[in-house]
N, C-alpha and C positions, 0 to 999 in steps of 0.2 A: 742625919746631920743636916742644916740648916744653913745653906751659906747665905754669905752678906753680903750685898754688893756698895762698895766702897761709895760714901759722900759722895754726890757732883755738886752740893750746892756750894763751892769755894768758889776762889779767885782762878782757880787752872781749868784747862780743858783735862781731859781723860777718852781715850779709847776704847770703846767696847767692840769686841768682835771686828773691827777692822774701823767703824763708824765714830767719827768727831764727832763727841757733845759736850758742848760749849756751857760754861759754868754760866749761872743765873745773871751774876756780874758781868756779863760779857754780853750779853743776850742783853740787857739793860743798857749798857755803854751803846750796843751797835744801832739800836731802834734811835735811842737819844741821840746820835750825830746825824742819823738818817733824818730825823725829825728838824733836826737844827738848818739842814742842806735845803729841806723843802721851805723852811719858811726864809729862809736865805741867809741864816746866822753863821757865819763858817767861822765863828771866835775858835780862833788857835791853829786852825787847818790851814796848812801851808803847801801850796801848786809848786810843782816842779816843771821843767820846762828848760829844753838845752839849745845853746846857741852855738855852732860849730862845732859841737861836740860836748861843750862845757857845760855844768851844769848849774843850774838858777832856781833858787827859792823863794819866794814872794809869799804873802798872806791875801791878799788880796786876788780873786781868779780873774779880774778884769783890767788889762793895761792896751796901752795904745804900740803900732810899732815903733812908734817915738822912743817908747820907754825903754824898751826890747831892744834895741839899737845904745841906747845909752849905758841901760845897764850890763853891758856884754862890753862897751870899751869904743863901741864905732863909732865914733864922733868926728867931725861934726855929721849929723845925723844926712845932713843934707847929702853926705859924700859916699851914700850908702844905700843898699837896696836890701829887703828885707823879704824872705818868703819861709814858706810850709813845707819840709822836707818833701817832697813826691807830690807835689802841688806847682803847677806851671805860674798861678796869678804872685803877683807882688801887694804885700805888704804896705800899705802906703803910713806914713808918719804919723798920720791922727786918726787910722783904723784901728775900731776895736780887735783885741783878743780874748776870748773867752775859753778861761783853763780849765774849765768845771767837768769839764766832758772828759771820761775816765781815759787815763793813759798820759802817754806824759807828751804834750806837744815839742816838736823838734823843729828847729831853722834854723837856715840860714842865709849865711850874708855873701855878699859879693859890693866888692869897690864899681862905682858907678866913673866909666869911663871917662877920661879929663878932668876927672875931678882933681882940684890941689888940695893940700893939709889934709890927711888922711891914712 
C-alpha cells in the first residue's frame, strides 16, 4: 500500500513529524518583505513602540523624540524628558529614533522640574 503525503504547496503551513513547513506562498511573502526591508521599502509595515506603557503604531521606523513626546499627549514637549526604557541617556527633541531594529522599543517620560502647563 502506497501512502500519500498530503499537498504543502497551499496557502497553510502543515506539520510533519513535529517540523514546520511552510507553504510555498509563505516562503515567497517572507523573502519578498525581507527583500523590500534591505532595499528600504517598508510599504505597509507598521513599528510599534510604547510610551509609559502605552502602546504606538507608526509606518514610518524613523521619528524624532519631538514626535514621540507629542504623539503620546506630552506636550508642550519643551516640559518633558524623554528616554529608553533601561538606558540612563535622554532623548533630546530633534534626535533620531530608529524602530527597525527587531522588538519593540519602550520609553519613557518624566515632567522636567518647574516646568508650568504640562
Amino acid at each position: 500500500m502506497q501512502h500519500r503525503l498530503p499537498n504543502f504547496n497551499r496557502s497553510y503551513g502543515a506539520t510533519l513529524l513535529g517540523v514546520w513547513i511552510m507553504s510555498s506562498n509563505s516562503i515567497s511573502n517572507e523573502h519578498k518583505d525581507n527583500d523590500n526591508q534591505e532595499n528600504g521599502q517598508n510599504q505597509g509595515r507598521r513599528y510599534t513602540f510604547l510610551v509609559d506603557g502605552q502602546p504606538y503604531h507608526i509606518e514610518s521606523p524613523i521619528l524624532t523624540g519631538g514626535q514621540i513626546l507629542e504623539m503620546s499627549g506630552n506636550v508642550p514637549i519643551s516640559s518633558y524628558e524623554l528616554q529608553e526604557e533601561n538606558s540612563s541617556g535622554i532623548i533630546e527633541p530633534d534626535q533620531t529614533v530608529n524602530l527597525s531594529e527587531p522588538g519593540v522599543e519602550r520609553f519613557c517620560t518624566s515632567k522636567i522640574a518647574g516646568t508650568i502647563n504640562g
